[in-house]
Kinemage of the C-alpha trace (Angstrom):
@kinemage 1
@onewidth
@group {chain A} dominant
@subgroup {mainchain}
@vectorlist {calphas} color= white
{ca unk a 1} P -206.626 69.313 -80.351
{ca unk a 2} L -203.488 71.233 -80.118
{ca unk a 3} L -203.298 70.608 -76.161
{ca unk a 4} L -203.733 66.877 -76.689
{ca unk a 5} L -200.946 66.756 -79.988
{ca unk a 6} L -198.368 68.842 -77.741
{ca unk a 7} L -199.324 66.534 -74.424
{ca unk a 8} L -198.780 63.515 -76.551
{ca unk a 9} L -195.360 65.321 -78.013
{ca unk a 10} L -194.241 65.960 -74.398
{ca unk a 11} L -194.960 62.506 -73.366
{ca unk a 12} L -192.991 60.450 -75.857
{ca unk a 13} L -190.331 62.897 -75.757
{ca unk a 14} L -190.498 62.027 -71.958
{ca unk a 15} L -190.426 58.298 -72.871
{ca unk a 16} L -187.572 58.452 -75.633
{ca unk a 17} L -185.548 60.496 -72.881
{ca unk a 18} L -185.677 58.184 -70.342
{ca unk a 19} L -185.813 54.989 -72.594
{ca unk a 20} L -181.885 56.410 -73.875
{ca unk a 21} L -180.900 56.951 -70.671
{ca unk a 22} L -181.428 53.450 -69.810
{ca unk a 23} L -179.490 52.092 -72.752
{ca unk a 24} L -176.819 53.771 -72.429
{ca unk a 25} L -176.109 54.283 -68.604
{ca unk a 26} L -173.426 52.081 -67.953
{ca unk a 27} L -173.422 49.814 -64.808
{ca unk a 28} L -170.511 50.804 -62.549
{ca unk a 29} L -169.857 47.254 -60.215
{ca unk a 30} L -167.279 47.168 -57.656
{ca unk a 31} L -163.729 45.711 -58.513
{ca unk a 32} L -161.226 43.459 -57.094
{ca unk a 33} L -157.521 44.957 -57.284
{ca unk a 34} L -155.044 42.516 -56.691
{ca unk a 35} L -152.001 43.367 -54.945
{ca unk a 36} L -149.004 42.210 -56.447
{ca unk a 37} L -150.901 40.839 -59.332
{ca unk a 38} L -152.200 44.055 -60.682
{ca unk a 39} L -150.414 46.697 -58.545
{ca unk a 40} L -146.744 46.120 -57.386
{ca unk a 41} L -147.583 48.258 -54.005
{ca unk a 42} L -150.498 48.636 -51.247
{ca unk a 43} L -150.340 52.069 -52.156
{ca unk a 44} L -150.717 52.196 -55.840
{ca unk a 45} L -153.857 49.775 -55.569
{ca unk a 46} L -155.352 52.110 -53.087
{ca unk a 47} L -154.857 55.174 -55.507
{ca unk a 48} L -156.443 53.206 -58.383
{ca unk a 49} L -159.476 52.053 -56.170
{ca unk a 50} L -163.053 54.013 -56.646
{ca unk a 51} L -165.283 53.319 -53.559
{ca unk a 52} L -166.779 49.687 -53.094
{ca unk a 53} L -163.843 48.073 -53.892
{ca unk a 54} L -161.645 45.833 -52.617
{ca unk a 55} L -158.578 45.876 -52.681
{ca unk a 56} L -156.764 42.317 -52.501
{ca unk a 57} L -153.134 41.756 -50.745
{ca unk a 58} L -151.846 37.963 -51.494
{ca unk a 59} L -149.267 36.386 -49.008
{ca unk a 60} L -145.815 38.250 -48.536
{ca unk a 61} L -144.487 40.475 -46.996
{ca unk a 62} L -144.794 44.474 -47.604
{ca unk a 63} L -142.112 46.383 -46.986
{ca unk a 64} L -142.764 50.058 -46.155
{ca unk a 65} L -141.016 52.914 -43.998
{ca unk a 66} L -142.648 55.700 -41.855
{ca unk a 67} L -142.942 57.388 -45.828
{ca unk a 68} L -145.073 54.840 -46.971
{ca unk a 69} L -148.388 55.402 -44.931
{ca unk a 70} L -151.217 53.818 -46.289
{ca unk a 71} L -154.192 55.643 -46.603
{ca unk a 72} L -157.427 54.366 -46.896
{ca unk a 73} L -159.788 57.743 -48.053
{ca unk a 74} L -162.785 55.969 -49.536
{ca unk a 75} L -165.176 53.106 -48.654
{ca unk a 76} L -163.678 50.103 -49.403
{ca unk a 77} L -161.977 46.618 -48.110
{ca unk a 78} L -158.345 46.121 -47.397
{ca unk a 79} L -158.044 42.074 -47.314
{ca unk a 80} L -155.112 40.102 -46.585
{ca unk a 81} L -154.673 36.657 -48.210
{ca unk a 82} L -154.315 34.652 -44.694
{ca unk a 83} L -153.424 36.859 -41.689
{ca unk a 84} L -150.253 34.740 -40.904
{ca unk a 85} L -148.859 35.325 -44.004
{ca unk a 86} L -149.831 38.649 -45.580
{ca unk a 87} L -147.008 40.919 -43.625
{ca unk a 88} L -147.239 44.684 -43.535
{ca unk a 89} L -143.749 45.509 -42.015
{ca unk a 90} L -142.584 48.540 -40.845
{ca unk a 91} L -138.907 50.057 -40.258
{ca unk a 92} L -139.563 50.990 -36.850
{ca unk a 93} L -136.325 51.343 -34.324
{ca unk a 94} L -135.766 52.582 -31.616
{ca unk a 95} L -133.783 54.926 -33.775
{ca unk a 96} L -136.722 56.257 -35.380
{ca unk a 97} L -139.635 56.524 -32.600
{ca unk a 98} L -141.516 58.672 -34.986
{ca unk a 99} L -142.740 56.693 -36.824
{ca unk a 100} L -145.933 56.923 -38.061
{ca unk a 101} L -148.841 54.063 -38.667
{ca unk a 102} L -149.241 51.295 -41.308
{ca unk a 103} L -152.959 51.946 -42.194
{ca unk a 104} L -155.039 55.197 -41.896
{ca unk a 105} L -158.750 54.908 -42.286
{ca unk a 106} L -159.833 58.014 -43.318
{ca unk a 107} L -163.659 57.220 -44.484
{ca unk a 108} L -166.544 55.729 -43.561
{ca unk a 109} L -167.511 52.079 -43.622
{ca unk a 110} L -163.713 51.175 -44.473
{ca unk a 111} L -162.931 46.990 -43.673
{ca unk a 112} L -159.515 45.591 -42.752
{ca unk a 113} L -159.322 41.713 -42.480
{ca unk a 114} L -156.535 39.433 -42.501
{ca unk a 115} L -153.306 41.241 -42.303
{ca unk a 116} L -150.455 41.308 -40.032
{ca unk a 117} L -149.513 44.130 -39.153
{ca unk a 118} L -145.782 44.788 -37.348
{ca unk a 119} L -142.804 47.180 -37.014
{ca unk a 120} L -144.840 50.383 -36.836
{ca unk a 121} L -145.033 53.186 -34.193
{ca unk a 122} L -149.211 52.184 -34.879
{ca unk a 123} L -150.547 49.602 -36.841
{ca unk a 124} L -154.034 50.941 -37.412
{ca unk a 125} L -155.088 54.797 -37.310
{ca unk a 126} L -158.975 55.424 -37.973
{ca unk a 127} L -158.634 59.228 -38.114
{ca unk a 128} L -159.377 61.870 -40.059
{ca unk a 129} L -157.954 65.266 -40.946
{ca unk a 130} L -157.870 68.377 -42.956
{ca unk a 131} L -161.500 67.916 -45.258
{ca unk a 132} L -161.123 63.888 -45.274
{ca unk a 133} L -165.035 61.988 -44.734
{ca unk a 134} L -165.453 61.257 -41.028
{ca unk a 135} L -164.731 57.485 -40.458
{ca unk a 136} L -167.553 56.008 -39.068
{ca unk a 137} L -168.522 52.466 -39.212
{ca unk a 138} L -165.131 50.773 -39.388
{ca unk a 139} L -164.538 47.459 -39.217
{ca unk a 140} L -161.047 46.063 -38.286
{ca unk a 141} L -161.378 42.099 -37.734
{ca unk a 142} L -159.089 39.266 -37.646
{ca unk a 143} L -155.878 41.020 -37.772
{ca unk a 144} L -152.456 40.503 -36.051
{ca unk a 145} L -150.939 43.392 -34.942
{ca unk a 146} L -147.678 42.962 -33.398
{ca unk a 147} L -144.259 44.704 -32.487
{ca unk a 148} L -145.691 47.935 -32.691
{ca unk a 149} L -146.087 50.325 -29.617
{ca unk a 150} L -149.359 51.577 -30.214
{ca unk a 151} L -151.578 48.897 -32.150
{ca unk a 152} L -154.571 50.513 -32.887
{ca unk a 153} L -155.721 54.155 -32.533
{ca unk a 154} L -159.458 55.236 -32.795
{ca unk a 155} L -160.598 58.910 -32.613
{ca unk a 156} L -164.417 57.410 -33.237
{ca unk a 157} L -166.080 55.090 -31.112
{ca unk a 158} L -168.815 53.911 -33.199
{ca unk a 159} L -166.337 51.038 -35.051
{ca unk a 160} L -165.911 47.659 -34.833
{ca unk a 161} L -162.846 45.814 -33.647
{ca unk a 162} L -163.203 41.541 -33.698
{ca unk a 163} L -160.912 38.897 -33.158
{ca unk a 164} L -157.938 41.048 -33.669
{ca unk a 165} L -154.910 39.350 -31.863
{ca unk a 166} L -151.811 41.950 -30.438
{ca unk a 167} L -148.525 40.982 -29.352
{ca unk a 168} L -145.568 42.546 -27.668
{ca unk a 169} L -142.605 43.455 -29.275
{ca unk a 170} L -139.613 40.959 -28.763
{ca unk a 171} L -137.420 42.103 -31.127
{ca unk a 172} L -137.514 45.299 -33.451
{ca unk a 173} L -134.963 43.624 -36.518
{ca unk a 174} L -136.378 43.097 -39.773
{ca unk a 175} L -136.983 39.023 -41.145
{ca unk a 176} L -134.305 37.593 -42.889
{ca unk a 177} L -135.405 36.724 -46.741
C-alpha cells in the first residue's frame, strides 16, 4: 500500500512538474529588426539580434569606413529593401588600400539578400576567427557588389552564391547627396 501511495505521489508530482513547465515556458519566435526604423545603424541591429532573426535594412544608403565592419556572428538574415537601392558604401581610396570588408559572416547558415554593396577593399568575407562558429551553409543571393577590389571572399566551400551581379570600379568618389 505504501509502494502504490508513494508511486502515485511520484507520478503526479511528475505531472504537476511538467504541467508548470508548460505554462510558464515562454515561446521565444524570431524577430524582425528594422534598420533605420528601430536601429539608426547596421551595426547596432546586428548587436541587438539573437539567432533566427532578421535583420531588415530599408532603402538608403549606409555610410561606413574600414572601422565600421559588419559582423554577422549568429544565424540570421541580413535583407536589403531592393538591391538597387539599399547602399552599403565604403570609404575606400586608393589612399587607404587597407581597407577591410563590408560584411563578415562569421556563423553558420547566415543569408544576405538584396544589398549593394560598394567602396570596400571586399564586399563579403565568410570567415571565421579566434573561437567564432564555423560558417557553413551561407547563402549570399541577389546582391550587387561593385567598386570594390575583392567582391567576395570564402574560406568554406560548402556556401551558396546566386544571382549575385559584380561590377568594376569606375570611379572610387563617394555619391553626391
Amino acid at each position: 500500500m505504501k509502494r502504490t501511495a508513494l508511486a502515485l505521489t511520484l507520478i503526479l508530482a511528475l505531472l504537476f512538474s511538467a504541467a508548470t513547465e508548460t505554462l510558464f515556458t515562454k515561446a521565444v519566435s524570431a524577430k524582425t529588426l528594422t534598420v533605420p526604423d528601430n536601429y539608426s545603424t547596421i551595426q547596432a541591429a546586428m548587436g541587438n539580434a539573437t539567432a533566427g532573426d532578421t535583420v531588415f535594412v530599408k532603402n538608403g544608403i549606409y555610410y561606413s569606413d574600414k572601422n565600421t565592419l559588419i559582423v554577422i556572428d549568429k544565424t540570421l538574415s541580413l535583407i536589403g529593401e531592393d538591391p538597387k537601392n539599399t547602399i552599403i558604401y565604403g570609404l575606400f581610396s586608393i589612399h587607404s588600400p587597407e581597407s577591410t570588408a563590408a560584411i563578415r559572416g562569421a556563423a553558420p547558415n547566415v543569408t544576405i539578400p538584396d544589398l549593394t554593396i560598394t567602396s570596400y577593399h571586399t564586399g563579403i568575407a565568410i570567415a571565421n576567427y579566434y573561437e567564432e562558429a564555423y560558417p557553413s551553409g551561407c547563402r549570399i543571393i541577389d546582391n550587387n557588389i561593385e567598386n570594390n577590389s575583392e567582391g567576395i571572399r570564402a574560406q568554406r566551400s560548402d556556401l551558396l552564391f546566386s544571382g549575385n551581379k559584380r561590377a568594376r570600379a569606375k570611379s572610387r568618389r563617394h555619391p553626391r547627396l
